[in-house]
C-alpha positions in Angstrom: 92.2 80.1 124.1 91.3 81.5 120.7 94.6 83.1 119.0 94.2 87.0 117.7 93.2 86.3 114.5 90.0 84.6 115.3 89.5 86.8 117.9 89.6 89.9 115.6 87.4 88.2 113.0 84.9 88.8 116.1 85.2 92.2 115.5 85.9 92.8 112.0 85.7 90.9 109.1 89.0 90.0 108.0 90.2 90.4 104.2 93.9 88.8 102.6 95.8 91.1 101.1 97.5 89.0 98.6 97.8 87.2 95.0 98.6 83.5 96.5 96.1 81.1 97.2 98.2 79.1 99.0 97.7 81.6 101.7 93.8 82.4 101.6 93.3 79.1 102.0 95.6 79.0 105.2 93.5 82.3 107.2 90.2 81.5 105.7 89.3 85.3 105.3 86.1 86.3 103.9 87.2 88.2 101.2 90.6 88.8 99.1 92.3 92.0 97.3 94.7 92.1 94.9 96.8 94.7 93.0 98.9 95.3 90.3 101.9 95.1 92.3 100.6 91.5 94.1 99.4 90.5 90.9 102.9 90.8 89.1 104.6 89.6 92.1 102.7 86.0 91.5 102.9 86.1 88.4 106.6 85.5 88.5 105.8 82.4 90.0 105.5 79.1 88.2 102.7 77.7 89.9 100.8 80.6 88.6 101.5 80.8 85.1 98.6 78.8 83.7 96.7 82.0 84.6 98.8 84.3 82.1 98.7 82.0 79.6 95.2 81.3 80.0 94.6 84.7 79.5 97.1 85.4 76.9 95.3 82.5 74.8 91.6 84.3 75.5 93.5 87.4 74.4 94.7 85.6 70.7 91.2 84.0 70.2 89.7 87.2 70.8 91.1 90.2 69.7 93.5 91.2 66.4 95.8 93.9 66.6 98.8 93.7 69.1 97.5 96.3 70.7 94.1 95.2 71.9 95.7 91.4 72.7 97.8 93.0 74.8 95.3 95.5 77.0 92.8 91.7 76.7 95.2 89.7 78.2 95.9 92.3 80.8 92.3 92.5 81.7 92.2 88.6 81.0 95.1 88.1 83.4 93.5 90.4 86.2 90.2 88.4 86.3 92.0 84.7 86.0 93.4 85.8 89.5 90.4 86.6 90.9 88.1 83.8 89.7 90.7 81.5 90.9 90.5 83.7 94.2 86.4 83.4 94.6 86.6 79.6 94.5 88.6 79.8 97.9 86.4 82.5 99.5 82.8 83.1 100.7 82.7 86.5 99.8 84.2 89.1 97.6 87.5 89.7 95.3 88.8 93.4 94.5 90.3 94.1 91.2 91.7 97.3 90.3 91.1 99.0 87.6 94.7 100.6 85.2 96.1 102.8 87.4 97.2 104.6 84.6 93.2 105.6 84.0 93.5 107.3 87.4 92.8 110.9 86.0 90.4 109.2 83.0 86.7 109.5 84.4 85.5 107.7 81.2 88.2 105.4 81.1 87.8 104.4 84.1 84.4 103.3 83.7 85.0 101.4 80.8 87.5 99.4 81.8 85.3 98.8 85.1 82.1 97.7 82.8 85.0 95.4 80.8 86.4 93.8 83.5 82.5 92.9 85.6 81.9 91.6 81.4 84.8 89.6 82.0 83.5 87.9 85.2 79.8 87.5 84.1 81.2 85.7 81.1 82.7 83.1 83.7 79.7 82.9 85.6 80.5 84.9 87.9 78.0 87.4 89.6 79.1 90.9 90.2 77.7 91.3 93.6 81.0 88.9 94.3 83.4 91.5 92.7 84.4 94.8 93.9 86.2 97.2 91.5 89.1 99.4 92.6 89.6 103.2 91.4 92.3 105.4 92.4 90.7 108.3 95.1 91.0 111.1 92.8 88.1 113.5 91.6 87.9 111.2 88.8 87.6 107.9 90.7 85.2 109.0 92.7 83.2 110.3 89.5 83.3 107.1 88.1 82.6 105.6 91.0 79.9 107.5 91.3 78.3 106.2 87.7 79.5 102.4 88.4 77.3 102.3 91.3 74.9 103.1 89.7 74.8 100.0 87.4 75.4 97.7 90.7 79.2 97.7 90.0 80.4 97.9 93.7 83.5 99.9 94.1 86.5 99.7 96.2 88.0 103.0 96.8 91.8 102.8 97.2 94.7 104.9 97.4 92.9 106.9 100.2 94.7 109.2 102.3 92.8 111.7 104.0 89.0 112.7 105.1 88.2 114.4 102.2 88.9 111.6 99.8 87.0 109.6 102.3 84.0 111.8 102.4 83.5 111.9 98.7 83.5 108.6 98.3 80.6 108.3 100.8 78.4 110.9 99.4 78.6 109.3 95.7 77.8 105.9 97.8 80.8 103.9 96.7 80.8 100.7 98.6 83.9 100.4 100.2 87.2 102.7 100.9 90.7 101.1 101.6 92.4 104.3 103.6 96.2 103.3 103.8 97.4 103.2 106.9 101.1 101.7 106.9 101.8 104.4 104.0 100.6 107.2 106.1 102.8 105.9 108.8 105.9 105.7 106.0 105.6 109.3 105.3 105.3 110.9 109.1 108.2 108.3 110.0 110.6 110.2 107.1 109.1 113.5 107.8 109.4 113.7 111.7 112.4 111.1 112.4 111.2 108.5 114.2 111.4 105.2 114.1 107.8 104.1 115.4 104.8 105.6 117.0 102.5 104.3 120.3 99.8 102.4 118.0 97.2 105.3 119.8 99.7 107.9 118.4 100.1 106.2 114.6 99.2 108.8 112.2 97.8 105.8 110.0 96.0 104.6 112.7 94.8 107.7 113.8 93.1 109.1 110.4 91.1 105.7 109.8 89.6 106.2 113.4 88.7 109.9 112.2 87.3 108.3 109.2 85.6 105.8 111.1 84.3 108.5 113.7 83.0 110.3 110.5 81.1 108.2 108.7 79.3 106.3 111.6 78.6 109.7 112.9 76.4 111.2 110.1 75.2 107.3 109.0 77.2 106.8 105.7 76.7 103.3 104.5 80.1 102.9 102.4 82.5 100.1 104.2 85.6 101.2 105.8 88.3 98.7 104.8 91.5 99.2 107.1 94.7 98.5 104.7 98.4 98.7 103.7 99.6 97.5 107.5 103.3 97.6 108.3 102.6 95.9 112.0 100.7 93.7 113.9 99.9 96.7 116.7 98.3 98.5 113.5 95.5 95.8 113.3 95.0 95.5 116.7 94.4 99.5 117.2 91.7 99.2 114.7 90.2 96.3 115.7 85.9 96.8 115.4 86.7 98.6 111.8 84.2 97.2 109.6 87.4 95.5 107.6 90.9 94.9 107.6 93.2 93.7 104.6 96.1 91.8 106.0 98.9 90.8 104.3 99.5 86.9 105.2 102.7 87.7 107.1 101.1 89.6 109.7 97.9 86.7 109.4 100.4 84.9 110.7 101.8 86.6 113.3 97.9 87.1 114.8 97.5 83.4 113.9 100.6 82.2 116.3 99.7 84.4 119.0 96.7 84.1 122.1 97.0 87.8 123.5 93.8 89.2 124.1 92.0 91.4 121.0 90.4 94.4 122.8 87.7 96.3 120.2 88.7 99.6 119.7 86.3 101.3 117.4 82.6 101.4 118.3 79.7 103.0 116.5 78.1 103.8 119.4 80.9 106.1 120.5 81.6 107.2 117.5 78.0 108.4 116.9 79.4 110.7 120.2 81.8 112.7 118.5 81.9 115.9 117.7 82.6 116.1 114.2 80.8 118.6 112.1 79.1 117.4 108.4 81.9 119.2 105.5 80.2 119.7 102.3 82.3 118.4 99.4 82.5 119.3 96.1 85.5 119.9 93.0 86.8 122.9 94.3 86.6 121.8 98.1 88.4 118.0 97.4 91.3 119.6 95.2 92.0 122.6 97.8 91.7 120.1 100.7 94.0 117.5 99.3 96.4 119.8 97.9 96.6 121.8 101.8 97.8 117.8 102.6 101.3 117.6 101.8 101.4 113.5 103.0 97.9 112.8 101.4 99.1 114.5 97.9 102.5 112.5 97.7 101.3 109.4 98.8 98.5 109.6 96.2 100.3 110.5 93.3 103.6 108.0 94.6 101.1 105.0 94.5 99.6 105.8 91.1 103.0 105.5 89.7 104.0 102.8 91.7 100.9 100.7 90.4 101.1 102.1 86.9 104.9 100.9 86.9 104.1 97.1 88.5 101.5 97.4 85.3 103.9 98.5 83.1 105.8 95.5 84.3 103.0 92.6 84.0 102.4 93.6 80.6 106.3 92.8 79.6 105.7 89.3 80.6 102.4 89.0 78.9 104.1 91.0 75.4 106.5 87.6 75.7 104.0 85.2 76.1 101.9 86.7 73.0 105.0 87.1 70.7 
């Protein structure tokens, strides 16, 4: 009897949501994300230090005021990750651009064209890498620019249709809708202590997205993420992809319950849901009228921008 995880990788391709190798090479996942906040959690570990000082080194060879060694090495530190990450997957690695350049179209896109510079100097082919930008208006600008140089973009952050739909119509490659952080907010806001997986407000605005997009044939990849249970995963299981942290890989590892697919094109493609034109005025007003989609959003820009803040203490070390 296969156990859930290979089960599910019937359905969905399956992505690690984490900064140790130790445990994409335990689930074998196609793919891997990271983030600022996974990337400074291994960085406290010994085992991956070489990378920061590899990367602080690059950043001393390469640039010469404190300031640019530091925002180098950053970078530096960010890509070391994810080469070491390729070499234990077939497909692709996310890496996120400053979360601090979340409101910064141009920003944004120069750090994206750094970082892909980063990679191609390593060998490394950007069709393998996937860039990840904060949903705002200004992400999805610059997403909308970065595609068009073949710098694929991961859209993250995402908390609501309408930050979902705009990514789609500038033909970003991928969204990462948040589902366990949805599920935070309604848990604090209503009281309760769970929800019927059917009935999970996480779970029930990536099958709305889902329903969308496969209704009215957008091509951008929806990547269930952010998962706070093992019932999550399962009640989107036929999403195009699922990041999993490698606690829960484990749990669907260890367990031989039958995966039912839940989320079907076919159906979907039955729904009734009409086309909603988006543009500035329509994405601010609609995300502003969402009170869980607006905190959420603005909570994990500083939460990333902090773990940033915090990476860039050890590397300001390592330099001096």
């Amino acid at each position: 009897m296969k156990n859930q995880l290979d089960q599910l990788k019937e359905f969905t391709t399956v992505v690690a949501d984490t900064g140790d190798f130790q445990a994409i090479e335990k689930y074998h996942p196609t793919d891997a994300t990271t983030n600022p906040s996974l990337i400074f959690k291994a960085s406290q570990e010994e085992k991956y230090a070489k990378l920061v000082d590899d990367a602080v080194a690059f950043a001393k060879k390469n640039s010469n005021s404190k300031e640019t060694q530091l925002e180098t090495a950053l970078d530096k530190t960010f890509v070391n990750f994810g080469i070491e990450t390729l070499s234990r997957i077939p497909g692709r690695v996310s890496t996120e651009v400053d979360a601090r350049l979340s409101f910064d179209v141009e920003g944004s896109i120069n750090k994206a064209r750094h970082l892909i510079a980063l990679y191609e100097n390593e060998g490394i082919d950007r069709k393998r890498i996937l860039i990840k930008l904060a949903s705002t208006w200004e992400g999805v600008l610059a997403a909308r620019e970065l595609e068009k140089d073949n710098i694929h973009c991961n859209m993250t952050l995402m908390f609501s249709l309408i930050q979902a739909i705009a990514c789609a119509e500038v033909k970003a490659t991928l969204i990462s809708p948040f589902v366990g952080r949805i599920l935070d907010w309604y848990k604090k806001k209503e009281g309760k202590e769970s929800y019927p997986p059917d009935e999970d407000p996480g779970v029930k605005s990536v099958r709305k997205i889902y329903n969308y997009y496969k209704k009215h044939g957008y091509n951008t990849v929806i990547m269930g993420a952010s998962f706070r249970n093992k019932e999550q995963i399962l009640a989107l299981a036929g999403c195009d992809f699922l990041t999993i942290s490698p606690e829960l890989l484990e749990e669907l590892k260890t367990s031989e319950d039958p995966v039912e697919k839940k989320l079907d094109p076919k159906s979907a493609k039955q729904s009734d849901m009409e086309k909603i034109h988006v543009d500035e005025k329509a994405f601010r007003y609609q995300l502003n009228e969402d009170p869980m989609a607006t905190e959420k959003l603005a909570e994990g820009i500083r939460k990333f921008a902090e773990d940033i803040v915090k990476l860039e203490k050890v590397i300001e070390k390592k330099l001096a």
